[in-house]
C-alpha atoms as one frame of an Amber mdcrd trajectory, in Angstrom:
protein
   2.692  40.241  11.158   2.068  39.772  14.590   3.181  41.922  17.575   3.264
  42.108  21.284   1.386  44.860  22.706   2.041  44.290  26.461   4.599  41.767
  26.828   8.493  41.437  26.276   8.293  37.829  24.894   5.045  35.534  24.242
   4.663  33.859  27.403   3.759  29.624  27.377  -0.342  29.356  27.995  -1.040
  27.531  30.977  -1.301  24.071  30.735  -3.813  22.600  34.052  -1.926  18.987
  33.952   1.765  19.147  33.104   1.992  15.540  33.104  -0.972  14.951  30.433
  -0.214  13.427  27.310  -2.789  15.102  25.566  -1.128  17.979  23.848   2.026
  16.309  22.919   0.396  13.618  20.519  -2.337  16.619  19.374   0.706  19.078
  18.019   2.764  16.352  16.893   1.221  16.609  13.086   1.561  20.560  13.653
   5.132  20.247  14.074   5.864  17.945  11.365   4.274  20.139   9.294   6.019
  22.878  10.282   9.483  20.906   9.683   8.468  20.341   6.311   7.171  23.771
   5.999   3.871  22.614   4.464   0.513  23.281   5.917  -3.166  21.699   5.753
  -5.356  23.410   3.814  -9.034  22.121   3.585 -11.470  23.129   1.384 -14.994
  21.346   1.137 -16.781  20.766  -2.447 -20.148  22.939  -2.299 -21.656  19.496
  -2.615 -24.598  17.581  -0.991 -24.388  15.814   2.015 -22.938  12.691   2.124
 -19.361  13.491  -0.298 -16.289  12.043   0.110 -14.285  14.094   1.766 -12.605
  16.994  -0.276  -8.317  16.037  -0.510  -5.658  17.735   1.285  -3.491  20.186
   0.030  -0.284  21.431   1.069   0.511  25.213   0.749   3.626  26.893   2.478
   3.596  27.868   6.132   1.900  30.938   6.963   4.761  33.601   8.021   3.260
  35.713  10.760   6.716  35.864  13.023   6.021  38.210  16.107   7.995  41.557
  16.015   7.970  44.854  18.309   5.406  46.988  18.254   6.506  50.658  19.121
   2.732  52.171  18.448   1.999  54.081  21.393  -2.029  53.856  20.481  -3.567
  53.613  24.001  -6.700  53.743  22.708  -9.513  51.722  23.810  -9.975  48.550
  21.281 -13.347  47.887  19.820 -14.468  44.441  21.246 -15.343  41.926  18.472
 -16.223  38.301  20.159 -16.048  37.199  23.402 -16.580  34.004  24.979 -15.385
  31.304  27.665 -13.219  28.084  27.386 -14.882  25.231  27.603 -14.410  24.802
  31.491 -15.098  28.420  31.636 -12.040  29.223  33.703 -10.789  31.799  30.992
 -12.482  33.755  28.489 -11.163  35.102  25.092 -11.972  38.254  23.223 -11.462
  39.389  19.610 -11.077  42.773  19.023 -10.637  44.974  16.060  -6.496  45.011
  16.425  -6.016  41.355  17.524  -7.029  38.975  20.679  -6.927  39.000  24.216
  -7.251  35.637  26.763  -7.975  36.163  30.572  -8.006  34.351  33.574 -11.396
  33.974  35.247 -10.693  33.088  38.820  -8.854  35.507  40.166  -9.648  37.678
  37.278  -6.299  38.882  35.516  -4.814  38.799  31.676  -2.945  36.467  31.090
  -1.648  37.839  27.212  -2.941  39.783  24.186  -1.614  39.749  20.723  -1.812
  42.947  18.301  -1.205  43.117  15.089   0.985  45.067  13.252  -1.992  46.325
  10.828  -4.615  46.429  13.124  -6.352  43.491  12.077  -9.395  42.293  13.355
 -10.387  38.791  15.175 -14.031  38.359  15.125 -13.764  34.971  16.571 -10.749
  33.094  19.270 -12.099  29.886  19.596  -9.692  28.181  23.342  -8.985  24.541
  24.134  -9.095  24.461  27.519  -5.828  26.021  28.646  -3.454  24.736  26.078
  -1.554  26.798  23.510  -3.353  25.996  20.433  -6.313  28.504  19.146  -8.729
  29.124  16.298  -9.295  32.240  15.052 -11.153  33.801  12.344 -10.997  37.704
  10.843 -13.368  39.854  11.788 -14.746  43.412  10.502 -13.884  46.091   8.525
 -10.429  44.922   8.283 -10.165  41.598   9.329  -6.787  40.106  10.398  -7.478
  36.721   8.054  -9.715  35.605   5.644 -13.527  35.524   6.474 -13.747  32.117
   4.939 -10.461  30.701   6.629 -10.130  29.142  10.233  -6.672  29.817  11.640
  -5.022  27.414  13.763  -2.785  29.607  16.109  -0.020  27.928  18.734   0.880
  30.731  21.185   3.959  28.979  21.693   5.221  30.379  18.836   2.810  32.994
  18.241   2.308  32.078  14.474  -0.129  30.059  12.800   0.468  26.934  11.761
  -2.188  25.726   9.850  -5.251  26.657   8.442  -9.343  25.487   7.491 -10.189
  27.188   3.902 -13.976  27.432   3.157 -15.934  28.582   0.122 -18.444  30.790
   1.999 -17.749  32.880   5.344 -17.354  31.156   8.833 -19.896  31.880  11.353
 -18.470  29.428  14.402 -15.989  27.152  15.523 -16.447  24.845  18.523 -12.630
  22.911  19.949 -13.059  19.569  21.325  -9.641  17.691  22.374 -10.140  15.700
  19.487 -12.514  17.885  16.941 -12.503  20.830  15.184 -16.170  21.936  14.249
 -16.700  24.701  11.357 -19.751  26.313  11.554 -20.761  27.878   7.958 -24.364
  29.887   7.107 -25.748  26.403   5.930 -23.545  23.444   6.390 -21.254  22.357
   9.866 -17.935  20.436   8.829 -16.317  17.876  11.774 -12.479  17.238  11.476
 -10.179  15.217  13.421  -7.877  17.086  15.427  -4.899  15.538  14.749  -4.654
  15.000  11.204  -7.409  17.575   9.908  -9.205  15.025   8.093 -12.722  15.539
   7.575 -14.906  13.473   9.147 -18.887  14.328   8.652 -20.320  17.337   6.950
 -24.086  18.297   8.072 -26.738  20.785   6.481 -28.946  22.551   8.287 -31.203
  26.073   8.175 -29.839  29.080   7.313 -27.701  29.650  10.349 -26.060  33.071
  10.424 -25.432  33.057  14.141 -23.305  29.854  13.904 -25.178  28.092  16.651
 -23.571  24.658  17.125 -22.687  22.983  20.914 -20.505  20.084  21.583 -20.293
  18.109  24.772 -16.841  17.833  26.346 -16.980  15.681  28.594 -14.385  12.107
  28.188 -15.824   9.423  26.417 -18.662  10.605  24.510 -19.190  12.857  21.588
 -22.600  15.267  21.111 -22.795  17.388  18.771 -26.349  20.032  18.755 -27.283
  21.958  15.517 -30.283  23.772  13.998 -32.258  21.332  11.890 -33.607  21.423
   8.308 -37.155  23.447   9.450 -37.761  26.007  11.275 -37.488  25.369  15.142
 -36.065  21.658  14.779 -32.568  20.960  16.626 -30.238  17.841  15.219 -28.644
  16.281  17.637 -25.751  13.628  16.739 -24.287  10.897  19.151 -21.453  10.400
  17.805 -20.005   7.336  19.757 -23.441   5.405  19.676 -23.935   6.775  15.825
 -27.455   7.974  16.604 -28.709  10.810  14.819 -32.286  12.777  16.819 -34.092
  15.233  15.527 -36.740  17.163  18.363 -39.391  19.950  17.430 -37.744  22.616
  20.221 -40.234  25.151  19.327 -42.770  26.728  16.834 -40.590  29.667  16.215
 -37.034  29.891  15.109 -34.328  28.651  17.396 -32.376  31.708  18.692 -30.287
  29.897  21.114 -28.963  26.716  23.127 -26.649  24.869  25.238 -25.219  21.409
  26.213 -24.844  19.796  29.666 -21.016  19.138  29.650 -22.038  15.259  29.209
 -24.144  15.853  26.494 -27.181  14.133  28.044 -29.026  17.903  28.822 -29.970
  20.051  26.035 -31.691  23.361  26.844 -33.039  25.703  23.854 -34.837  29.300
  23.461 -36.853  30.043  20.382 -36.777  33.996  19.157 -39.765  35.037  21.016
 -37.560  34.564  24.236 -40.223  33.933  26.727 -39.374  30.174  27.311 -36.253
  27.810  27.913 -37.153  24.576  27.918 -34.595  21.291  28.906 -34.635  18.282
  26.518 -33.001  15.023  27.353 -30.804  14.428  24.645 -30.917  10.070  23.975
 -34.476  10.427  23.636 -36.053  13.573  23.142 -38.289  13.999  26.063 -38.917
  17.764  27.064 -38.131  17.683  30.782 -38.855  20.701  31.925 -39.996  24.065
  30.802 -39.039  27.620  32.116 -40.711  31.120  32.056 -37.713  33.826  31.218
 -40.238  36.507  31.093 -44.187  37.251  29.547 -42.486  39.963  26.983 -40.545
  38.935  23.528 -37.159  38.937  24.410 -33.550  38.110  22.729 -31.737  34.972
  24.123 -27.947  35.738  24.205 -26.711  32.502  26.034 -27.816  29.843  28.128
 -26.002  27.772  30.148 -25.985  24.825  32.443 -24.250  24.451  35.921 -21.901
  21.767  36.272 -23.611  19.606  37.877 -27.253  20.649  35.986 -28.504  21.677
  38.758 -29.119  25.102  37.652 -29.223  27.290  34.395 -28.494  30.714  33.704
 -29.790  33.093  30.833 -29.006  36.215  29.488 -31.154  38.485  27.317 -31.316
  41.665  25.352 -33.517  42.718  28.584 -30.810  43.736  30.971 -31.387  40.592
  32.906 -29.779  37.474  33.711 -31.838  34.653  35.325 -30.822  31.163  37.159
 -33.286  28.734  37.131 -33.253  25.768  39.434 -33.475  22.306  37.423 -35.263
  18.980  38.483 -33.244  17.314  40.821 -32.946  14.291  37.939 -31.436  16.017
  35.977 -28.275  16.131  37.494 -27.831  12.168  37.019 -29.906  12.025  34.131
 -29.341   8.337  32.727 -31.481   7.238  29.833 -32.778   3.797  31.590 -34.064
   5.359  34.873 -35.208   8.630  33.156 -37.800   5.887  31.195 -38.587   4.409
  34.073 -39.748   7.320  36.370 -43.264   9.094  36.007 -43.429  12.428  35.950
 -44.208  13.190  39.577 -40.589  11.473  40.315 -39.423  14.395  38.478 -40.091
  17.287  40.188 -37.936  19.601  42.475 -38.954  22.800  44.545 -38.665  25.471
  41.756 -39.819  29.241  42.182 -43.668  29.031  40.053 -46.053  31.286  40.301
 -47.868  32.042  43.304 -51.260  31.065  41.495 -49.681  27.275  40.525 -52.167
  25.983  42.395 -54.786  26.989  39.403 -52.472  25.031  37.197 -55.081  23.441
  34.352 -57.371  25.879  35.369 -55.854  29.126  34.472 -53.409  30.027  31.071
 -49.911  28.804  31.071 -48.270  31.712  32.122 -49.519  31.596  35.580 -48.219
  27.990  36.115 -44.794  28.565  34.499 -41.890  28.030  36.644 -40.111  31.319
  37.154 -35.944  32.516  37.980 -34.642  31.808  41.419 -32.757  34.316  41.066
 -31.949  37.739  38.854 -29.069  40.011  38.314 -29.974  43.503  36.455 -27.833
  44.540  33.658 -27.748  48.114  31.866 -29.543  46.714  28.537 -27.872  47.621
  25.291 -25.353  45.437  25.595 -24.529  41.922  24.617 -23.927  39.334  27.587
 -22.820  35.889  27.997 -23.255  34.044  30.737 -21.530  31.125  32.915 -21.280
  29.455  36.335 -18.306  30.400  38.410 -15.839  27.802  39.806 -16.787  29.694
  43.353 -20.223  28.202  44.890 -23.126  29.964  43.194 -22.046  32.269  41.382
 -21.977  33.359  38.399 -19.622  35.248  35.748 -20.999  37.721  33.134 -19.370
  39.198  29.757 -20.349  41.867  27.940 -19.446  42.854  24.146 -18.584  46.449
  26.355 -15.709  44.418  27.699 -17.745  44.694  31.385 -16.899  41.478  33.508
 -19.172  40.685  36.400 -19.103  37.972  39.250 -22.008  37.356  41.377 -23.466
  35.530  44.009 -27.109  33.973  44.046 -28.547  32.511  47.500 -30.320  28.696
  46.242 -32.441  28.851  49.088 -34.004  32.735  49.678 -33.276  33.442  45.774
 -34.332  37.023  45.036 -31.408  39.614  43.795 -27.953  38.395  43.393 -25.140
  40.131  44.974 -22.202  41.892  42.669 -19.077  40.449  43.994 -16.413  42.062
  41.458 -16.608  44.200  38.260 -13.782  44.860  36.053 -13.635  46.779  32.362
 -11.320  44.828  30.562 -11.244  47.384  27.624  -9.735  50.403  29.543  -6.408
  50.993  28.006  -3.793  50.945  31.008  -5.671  47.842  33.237  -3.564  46.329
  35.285  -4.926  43.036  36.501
């Protein structure tokens, strides 16, 4: 059962536009459902690709009715997952008793939900700012199923449906109207509103769940590890293109979306070099030097207006990288049309570009604008702040960081704020 650990009754999540129409049509089936006290239950044939999709069946209502918690365990909780929203103006964290969601800018919690048996979360999957959630169990003693996805509504602090797989979840990705399952070798697309199943693809054994989806209104991209080692599938839904690009001769260890879709930036698992693909087509765009030593990618992510990207690494370091001016209004057509001279911005390169051709790669690569040093050890994600350059920094040792990077001078970034959103007794 679920419990409140901090607050007196579960208060609404936020909801940016009161007057959208978005979440009442979205929660409609929920609540039908929930009349009838039935609930979705999916479970996809181990099949090959291309199955009809698998038939509903309706199971009772999962009872998980918040009640009091009287524990007096101020303990620190062991962080789980963490990650941002998709406009990255919150961030969510699963820990080994339950979940937690915060407010980015001005950083505060907004709620946190233990359970009554300590279960863990190892993955809280946000849409936006509304009250629905996806959640999946995580470690030792995991709060639900391994090979379930859980689809929580805050409002009533229960879940009210649920995703049932044959082989343990390793990602979900919310789009206002998808759910994507991520399992070790096969990705599963639903409809949001009436859980049907849409398209199931197989890729590489996949055991961090990499998958990205674009967000943006009007178009659909999903990105996905291919069938061979280094190869990224990338599927248009709205134009019902399907692209397959060679990222990289190793395996792919990470990658991101623009939120349009139309940017796709990947890092292999020797972690020396990001490189930007143009989605429609293929083209590599541009290529980036994270560092001359083998390196972990943790996350990658564009600005929102692709002019700049940030990584994060198992070296301590996060990096922003200045993109080609193009990029920004990347349109297929144009892109095409423009040599590759027309494509260049004033990046930080090496001070010996000049022997470009002449001298090996490394000396020509284009380097960070600008760095922010980390204590290494840890795991952190990485996004751009709402706030003017800057950027916003998690780590799996519940450390938040906001910085500031100077786009013209570069160099060092400045630590604006620090918080340790794992200290039992915080008050934000």
């Amino acid at each position: 059962m679920a419990t409140l650990s901090s607050f007196p009754s579960p208060p609404p999540f936020p909801n940016p536009n009161p007057n959208s129409k978005f979440l009442s049509p979205m929660l409609q089936p929920y609540l039908e459902q929930q009349q009838q006290q039935q609930q979705q239950q999916i479970d996809p044939p181990e099949s090959d690709f291309g199955d009809d999709p698998p038939p509903l069946h309706n199971n009772q209502i999962i009872d998980s009715n918040p009640s009091s918690n009287n524990s007096m365990d101020r303990s620190p909780a062991t962080l789980l997952h963490v990650a941002f929203n998709q406009d990255y103006g919150c961030l969510a964290a699963g820990t080994d008793r339950g979940f937690r969601i915060y407010n980015c800018d001005p950083f505060r919690e907004i709620f946190r939900r233990d359970f009554d048996n300590a279960g863990g979360i190892g993955t809280v999957e946000m849409l936006f700012r509304c009250n629905i959630l996806a959640l999946v169990g995580g470690k030792d003693n995991p709060q639900y199923p391994l090979n379930k996805v859980m689809i929580w509504d805050d409002h009533q602090s229960r879940c009210i449906g649920e995703l049932s797989f044959r082989s343990v979840v390793r990602g979900v990705r919310l789009r206002r109207d998808r759910i994507v399952v991520v399992l070790e070798q096969k990705i599963f697309v639903y409809n949001f509103t009436d859980l049907k199943l849409l398209h199931q693809i197989e890729t590489i054994a996949n055991p961090k769940g990499l998958c990205a989806v674009s967000q943006a209104a009007g178009s659909f991209v999903l990105v996905c590890p291919g069938l061979q080692k280094g190869q990224v599938r990338v599927e248009h839904y709205t134009s019902k293109r399907t692209k397959f690009i060679l990222a990289h001769d190793s395996r792919i260890a990470c990658f991101t979306l623009s939120q349009d879709g139309q940017l796709l930036a990947t890092a292999s698992s020797k972690g020396t070099l990001v490189r930007i693909f143009n989605t429609h087509d293929g083209t590599l765009l541009q290529e980036v030097r994270r560092g001359s030593d083998r390196a972990e990618i943790y996350s990658l992510s564009f600005s929102s207006s692709a002019q700049w990207l940030a990584v994060s690494s198992d070296k301590g370091t996060v990096h922003v990288f200045g993109l080609k001016d193009t990029l920004g209004n990347l349109g297929s057509e144009n892109l095409n049309s423009q040599p590759e001279s027309d494509l260049t911005r004033t990046t930080s390169g090496s001070s010996l570009s000049f022997m470009k051709g002449v001298l090996p790669k490394y000396f020509s690569s284009e380097w960070s604008v600008a760095q922010f040093r980390l204590l290494e050890g840890s795991q952190y994600v990485v996004a751009f702040g709402h706030q003017k350059n800057t950027v916003v920094i998690l780590g799996l040792d519940g450390s938040f960081y906001r910085c500031k990077f100077d786009p013209v001078t570069g160099g060092e970034m400045v630590q604006l704020e620090y918080h340790n959103f794992l200290k039992p007794g915080d008050s934000f």
